[in-house]
MARDO-823789 format. One record per atom (N, C-alpha, C): residue in three letters; atom name; residue number from 1; x, y, z. Coordinates in steps of 0.05 Angstrom, whole numbers. Last residue first. Example, Ala and Ser with C-alpha at 12.3 -4.5 7.8 and 13.67 -1.06 7.14 Angstrom:
// residues 2
 resn name resi     xx     yy     zz
  SER    N    2    257    -45    142
  SER   CA    2    273    -21    143
  SER    C    2    258      1    157
  ALA    N    1    264   -114    156
  ALA   CA    1    246    -90    156
  ALA    C    1    264    -66    156
//
This chain:
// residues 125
 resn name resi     xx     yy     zz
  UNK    N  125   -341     43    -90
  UNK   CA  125   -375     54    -83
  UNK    C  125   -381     72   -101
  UNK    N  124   -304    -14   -113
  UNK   CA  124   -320     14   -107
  UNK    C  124   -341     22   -100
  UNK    N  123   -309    -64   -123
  UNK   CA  123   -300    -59    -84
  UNK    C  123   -311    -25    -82
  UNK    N  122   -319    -85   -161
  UNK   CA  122   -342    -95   -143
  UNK    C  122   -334    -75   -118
  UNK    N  121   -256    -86   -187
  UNK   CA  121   -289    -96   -196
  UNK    C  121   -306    -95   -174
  UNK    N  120   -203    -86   -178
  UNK   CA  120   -219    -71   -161
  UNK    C  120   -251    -67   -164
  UNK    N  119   -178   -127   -194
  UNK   CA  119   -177   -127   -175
  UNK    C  119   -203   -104   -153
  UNK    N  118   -175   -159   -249
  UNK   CA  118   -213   -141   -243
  UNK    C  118   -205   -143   -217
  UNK    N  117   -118   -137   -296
  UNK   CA  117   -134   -145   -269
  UNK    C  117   -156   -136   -262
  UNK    N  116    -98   -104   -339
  UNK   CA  116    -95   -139   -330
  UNK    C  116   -106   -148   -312
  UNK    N  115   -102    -49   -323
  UNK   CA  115   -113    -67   -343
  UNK    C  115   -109   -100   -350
  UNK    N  114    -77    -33   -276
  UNK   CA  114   -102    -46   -275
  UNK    C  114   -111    -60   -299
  UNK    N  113    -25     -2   -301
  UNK   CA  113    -24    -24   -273
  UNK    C  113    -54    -35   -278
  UNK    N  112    -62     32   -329
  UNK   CA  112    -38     21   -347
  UNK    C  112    -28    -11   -325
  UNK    N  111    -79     69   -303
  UNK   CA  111    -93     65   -313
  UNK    C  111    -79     28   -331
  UNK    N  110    -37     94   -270
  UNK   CA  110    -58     79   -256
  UNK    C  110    -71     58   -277
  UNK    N  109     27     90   -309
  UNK   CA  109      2     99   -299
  UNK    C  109    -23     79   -289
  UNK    N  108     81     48   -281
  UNK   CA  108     61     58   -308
  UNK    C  108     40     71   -297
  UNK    N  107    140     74   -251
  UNK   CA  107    111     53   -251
  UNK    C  107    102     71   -271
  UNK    N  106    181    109   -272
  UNK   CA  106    193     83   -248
  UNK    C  106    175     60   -243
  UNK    N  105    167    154   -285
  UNK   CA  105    169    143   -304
  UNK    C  105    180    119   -291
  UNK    N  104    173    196   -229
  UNK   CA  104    198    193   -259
  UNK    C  104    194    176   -272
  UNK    N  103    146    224   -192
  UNK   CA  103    127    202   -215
  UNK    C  103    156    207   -236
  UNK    N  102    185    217   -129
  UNK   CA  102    174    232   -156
  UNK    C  102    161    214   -180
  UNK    N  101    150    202    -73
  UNK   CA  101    160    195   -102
  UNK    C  101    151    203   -119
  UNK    N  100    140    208     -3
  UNK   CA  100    121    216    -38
  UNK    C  100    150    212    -58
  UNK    N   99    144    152     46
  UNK   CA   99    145    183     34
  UNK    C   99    145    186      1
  UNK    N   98    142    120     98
  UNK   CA   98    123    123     78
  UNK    C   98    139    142     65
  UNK    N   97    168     78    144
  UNK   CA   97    167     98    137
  UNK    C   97    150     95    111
  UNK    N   96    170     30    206
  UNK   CA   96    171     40    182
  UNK    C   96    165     66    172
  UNK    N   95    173     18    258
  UNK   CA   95    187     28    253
  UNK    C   95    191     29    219
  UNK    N   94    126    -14    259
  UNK   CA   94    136      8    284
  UNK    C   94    153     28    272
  UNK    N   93     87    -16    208
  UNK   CA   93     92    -26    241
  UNK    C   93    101      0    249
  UNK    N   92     66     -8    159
  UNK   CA   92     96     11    167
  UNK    C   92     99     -2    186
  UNK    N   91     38    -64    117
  UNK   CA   91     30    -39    139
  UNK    C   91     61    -32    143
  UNK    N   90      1   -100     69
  UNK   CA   90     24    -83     77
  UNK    C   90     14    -59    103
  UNK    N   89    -31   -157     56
  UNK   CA   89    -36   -139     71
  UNK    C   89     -5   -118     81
  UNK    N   88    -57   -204     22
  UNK   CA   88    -28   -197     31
  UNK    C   88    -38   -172     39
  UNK    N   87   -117   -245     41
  UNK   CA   87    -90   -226     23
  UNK    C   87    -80   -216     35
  UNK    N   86   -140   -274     84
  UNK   CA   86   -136   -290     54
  UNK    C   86   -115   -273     30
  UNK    N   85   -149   -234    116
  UNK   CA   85   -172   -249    102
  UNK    C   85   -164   -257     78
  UNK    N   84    -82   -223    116
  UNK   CA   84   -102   -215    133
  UNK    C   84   -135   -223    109
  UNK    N   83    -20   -238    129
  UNK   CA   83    -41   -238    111
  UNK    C   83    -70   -229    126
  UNK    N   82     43   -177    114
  UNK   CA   82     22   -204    133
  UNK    C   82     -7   -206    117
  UNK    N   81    102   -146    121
  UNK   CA   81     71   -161    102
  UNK    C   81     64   -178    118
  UNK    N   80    123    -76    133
  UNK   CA   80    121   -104    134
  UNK    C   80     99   -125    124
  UNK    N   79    178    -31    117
  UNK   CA   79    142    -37    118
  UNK    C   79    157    -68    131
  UNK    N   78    221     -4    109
  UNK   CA   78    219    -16    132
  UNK    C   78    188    -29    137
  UNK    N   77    181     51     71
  UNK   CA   77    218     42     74
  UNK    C   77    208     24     91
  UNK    N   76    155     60      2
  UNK   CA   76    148     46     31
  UNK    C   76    179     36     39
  UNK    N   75    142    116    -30
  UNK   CA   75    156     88    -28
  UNK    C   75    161     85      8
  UNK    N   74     87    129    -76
  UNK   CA   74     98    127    -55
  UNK    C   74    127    105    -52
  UNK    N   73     55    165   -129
  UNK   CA   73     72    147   -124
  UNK    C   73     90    157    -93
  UNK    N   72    -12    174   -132
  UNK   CA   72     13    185   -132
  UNK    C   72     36    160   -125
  UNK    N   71    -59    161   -165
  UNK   CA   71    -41    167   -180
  UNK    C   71     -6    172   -169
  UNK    N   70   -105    182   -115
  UNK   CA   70   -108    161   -135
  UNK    C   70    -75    179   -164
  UNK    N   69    -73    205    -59
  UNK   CA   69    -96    207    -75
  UNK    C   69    -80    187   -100
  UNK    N   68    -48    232      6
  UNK   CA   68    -55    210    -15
  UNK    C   68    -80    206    -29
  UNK    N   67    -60    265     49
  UNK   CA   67    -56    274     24
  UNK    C   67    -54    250      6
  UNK    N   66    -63    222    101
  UNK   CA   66    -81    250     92
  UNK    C   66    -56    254     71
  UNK    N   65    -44    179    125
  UNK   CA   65    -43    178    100
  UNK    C   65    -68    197     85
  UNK    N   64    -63    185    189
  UNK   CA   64    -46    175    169
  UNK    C   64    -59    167    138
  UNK    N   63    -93    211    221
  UNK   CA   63    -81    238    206
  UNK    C   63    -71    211    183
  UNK    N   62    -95    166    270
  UNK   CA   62   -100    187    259
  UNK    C   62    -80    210    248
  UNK    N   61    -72    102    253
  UNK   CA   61    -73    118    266
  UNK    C   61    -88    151    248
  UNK    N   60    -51     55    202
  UNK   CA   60    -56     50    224
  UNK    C   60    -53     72    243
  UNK    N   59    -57     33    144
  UNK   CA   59    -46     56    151
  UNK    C   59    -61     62    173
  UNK    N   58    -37    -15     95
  UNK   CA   58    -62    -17    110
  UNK    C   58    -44      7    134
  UNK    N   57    -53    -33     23
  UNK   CA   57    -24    -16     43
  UNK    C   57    -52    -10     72
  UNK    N   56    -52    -83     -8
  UNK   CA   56    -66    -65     -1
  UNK    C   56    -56    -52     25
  UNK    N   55    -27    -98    -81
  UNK   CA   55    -31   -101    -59
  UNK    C   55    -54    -86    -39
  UNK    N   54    -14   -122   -142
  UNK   CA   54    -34   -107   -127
  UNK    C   54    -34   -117    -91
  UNK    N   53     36   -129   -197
  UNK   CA   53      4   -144   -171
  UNK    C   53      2   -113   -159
  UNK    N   52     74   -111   -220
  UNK   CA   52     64   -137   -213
  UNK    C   52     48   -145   -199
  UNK    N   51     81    -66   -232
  UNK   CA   51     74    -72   -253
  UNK    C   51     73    -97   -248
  UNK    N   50     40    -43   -173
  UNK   CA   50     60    -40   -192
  UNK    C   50     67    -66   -212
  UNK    N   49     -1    -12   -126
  UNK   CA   49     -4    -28   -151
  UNK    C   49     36    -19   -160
  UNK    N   48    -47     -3    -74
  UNK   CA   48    -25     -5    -84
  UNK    C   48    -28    -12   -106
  UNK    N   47   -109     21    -35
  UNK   CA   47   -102    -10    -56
  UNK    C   47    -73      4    -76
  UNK    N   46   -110     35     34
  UNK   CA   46   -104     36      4
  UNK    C   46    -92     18    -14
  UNK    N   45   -141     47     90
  UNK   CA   45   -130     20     71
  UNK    C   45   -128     39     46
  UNK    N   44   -140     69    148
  UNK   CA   44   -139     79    127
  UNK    C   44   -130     57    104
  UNK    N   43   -164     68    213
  UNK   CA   43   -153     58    200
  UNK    C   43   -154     70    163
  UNK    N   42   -152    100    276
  UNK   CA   42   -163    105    250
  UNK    C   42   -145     82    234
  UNK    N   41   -173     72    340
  UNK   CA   41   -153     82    319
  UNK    C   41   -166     94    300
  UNK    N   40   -194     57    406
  UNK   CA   40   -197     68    391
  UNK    C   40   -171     78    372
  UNK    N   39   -168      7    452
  UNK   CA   39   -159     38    441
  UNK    C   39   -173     31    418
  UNK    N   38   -172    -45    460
  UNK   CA   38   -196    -26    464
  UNK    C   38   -193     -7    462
  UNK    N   37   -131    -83    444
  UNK   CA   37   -135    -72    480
  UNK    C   37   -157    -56    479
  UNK    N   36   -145    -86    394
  UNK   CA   36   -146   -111    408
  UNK    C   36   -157   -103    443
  UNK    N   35   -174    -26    374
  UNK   CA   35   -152    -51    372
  UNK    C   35   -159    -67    393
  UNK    N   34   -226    -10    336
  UNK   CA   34   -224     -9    362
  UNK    C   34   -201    -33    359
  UNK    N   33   -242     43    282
  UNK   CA   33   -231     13    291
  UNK    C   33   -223     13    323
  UNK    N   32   -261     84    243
  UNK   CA   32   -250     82    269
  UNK    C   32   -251     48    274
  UNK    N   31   -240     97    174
  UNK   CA   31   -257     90    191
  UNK    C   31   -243     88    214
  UNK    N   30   -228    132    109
  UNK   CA   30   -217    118    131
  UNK    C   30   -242    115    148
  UNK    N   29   -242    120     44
  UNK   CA   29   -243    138     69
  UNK    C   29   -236    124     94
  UNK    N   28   -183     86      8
  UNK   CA   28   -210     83     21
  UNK    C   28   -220    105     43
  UNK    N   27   -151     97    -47
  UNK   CA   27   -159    107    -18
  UNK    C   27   -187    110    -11
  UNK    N   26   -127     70    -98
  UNK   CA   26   -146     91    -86
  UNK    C   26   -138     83    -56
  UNK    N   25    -62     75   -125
  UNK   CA   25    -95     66   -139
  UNK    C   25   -112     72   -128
  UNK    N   24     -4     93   -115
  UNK   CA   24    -32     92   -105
  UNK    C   24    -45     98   -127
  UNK    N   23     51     48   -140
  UNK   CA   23     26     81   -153
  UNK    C   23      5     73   -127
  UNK    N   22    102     37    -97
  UNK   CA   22     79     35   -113
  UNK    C   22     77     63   -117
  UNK    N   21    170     10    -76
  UNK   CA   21    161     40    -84
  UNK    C   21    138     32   -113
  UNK    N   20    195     -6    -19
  UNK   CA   20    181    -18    -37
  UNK    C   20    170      6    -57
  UNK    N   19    244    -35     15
  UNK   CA   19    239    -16      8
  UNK    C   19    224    -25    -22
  UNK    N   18    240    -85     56
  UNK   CA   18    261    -67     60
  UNK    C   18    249    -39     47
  UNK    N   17    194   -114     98
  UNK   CA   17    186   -102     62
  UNK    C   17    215    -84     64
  UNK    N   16    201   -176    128
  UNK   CA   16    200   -149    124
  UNK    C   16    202   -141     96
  UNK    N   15    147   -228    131
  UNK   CA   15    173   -221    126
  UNK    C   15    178   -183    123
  UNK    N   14     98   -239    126
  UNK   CA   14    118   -246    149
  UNK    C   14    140   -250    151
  UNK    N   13    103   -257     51
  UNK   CA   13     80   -244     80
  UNK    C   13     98   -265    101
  UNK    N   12    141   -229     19
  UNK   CA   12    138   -254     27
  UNK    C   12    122   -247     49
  UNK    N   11    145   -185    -56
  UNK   CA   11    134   -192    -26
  UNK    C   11    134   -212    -16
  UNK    N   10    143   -201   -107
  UNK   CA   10    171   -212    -85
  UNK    C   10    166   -203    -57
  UNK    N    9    107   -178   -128
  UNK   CA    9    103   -205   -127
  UNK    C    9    132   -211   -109
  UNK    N    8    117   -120   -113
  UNK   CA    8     92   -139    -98
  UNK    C    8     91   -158    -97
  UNK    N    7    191   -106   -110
  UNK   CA    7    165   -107   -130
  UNK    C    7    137   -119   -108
  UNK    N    6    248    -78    -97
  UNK   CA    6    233   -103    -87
  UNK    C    6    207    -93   -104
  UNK    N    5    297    -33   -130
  UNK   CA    5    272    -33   -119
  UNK    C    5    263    -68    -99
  UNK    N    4    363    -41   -139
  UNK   CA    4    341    -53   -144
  UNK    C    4    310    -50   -129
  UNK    N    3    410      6   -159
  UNK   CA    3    397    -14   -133
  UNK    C    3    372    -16   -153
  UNK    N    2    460    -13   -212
  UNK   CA    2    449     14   -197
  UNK    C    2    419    -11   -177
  UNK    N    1    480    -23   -264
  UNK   CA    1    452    -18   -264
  UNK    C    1    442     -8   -237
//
């Protein structure tokens, strides 16, 4: 049967994400954020999904995560998890990677990931 993906519910916050491959569900417009030392960033959140939970992929600098839109499938190499207001929160750190996955039928459609869950009830605009 060949390698095994990692899923959202086998996420462990504060632990590394070896290789994780979601549908993007949306993308929040991004905003400026001031880090800890007072550099100015861009931050970019996007709500993940696969056929076990929901996460929220959190994309730290400018330009990151221009072409992502509602449907595409990503896979996350080297990520990492942490909690941040009570949820799991995915980011690349230092040395992670992002890149586009072919939609081969690997996750169900957007539409198909959400129907078990009012994760995103209230958060749209």
């Amino acid at each position: 049967m060949g390698f095994q993906y990692m899923k959202i519910n086998e996420v462990v916050i504060g632990k590394n994400v070896p290789e994780l491959i979601v549908r993007v569900v949306s993308v929040a417009p991004p905003r400026i954020v001031s880090t800890k030392s007072g550099r100015k960033t861009q931050l970019t959140e996007v709500l993940v999904a696969d056929e076990t939970g929901t996460a929220i992929l959190s994309l730290w600098g400018f330009r990151e995560g221009q072409g992502l839109s509602a449907g595409k499938i990503v896979k996350i190499k080297d990520g990492w998890a942490k909690e941040w207001k009570g949820k799991m929160q995915l980011t690349l750190g230092r040395a992670g990677s992002m890149e586009d996955y072919p939609d081969d039928g690997v996750l169900p459609q957007t539409k198909d990931l959400l129907s078990d869950t009012d994760s995103l009830r209230g958060d749209t605009v």
